[in-house]
N, C-alpha and C positions, 0 to 999 in steps of 0.2 A: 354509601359508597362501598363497592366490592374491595377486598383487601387481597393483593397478587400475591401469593406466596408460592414459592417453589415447589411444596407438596402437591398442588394443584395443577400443576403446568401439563398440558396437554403437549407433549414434545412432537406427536407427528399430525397433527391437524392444524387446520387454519385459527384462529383465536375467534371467539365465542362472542356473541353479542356483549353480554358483560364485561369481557377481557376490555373488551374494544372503549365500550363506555369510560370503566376504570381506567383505563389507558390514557385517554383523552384528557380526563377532571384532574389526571397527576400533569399531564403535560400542562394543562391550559394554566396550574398551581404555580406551573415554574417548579417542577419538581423534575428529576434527574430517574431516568430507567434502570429498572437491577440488570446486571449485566447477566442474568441467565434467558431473560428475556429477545435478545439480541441474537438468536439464531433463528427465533422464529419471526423476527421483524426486514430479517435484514437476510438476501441471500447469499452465500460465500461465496467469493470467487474461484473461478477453477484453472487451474494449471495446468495448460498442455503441453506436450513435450513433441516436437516433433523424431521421430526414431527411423532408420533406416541399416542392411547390415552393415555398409562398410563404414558406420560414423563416426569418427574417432571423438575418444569421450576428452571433455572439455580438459580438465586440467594437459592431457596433451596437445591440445592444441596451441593453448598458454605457452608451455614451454619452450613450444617451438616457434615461437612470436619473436621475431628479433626486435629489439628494442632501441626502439629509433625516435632522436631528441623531436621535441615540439618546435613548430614554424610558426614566431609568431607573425600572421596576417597584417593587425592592427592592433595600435593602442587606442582606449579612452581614457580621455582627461588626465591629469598631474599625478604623481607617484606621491603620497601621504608622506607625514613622517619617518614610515617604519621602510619606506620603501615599495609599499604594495600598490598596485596600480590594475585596472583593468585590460582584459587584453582577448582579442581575438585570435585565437589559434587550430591550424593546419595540423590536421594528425588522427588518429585511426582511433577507433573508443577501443579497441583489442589493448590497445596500447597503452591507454591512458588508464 
């Protein structure tokens, strides 16, 4: 059995016959992945931003959010001991 060590790790290529075999015999063990292993398993998601010039940057937009109660629509079921019950509600995610 190949033993995975971080000294070895090929950071910009695909993983090796080996890697792959090794890989496998820890999975199939019920064994748990190093987590350096996990960038080249797994691809990261990316963040796009949409930008334009006249955008005005978030936290002002925030600010300028007037802050208006929640409508609730609907209840379900009985309100518990404590008070808490479920509820469907009317109202902007800006807000909430």
């Amino acid at each position: 059995m190949l033993a995975l060590v971080p000294e070895q790790e090929n950071k910009d290529g695909p993983l090796t016959a080996e890697e792959v075999t090794a890989l496998t015999e820890r999975l199939q063990a019920g064994e748990y992945l190093d987590e350096y292993l996990l960038p080249r398993l797994f691809r990261r998601p990316r963040e796009a931003e949409l930008t334009y010039a006249s955008k005005e940057p978030r936290g002002e937009i925030l600010a300028q959010t007037m802050a208006v109660p929640l409508q609730t629509v609907k209840h379900f079921g009985a309100a518990d001991e404590n008070g808490w019950t479920n509820k469907l509600v009317f109202g902007d995610n800006l807000q909430v």
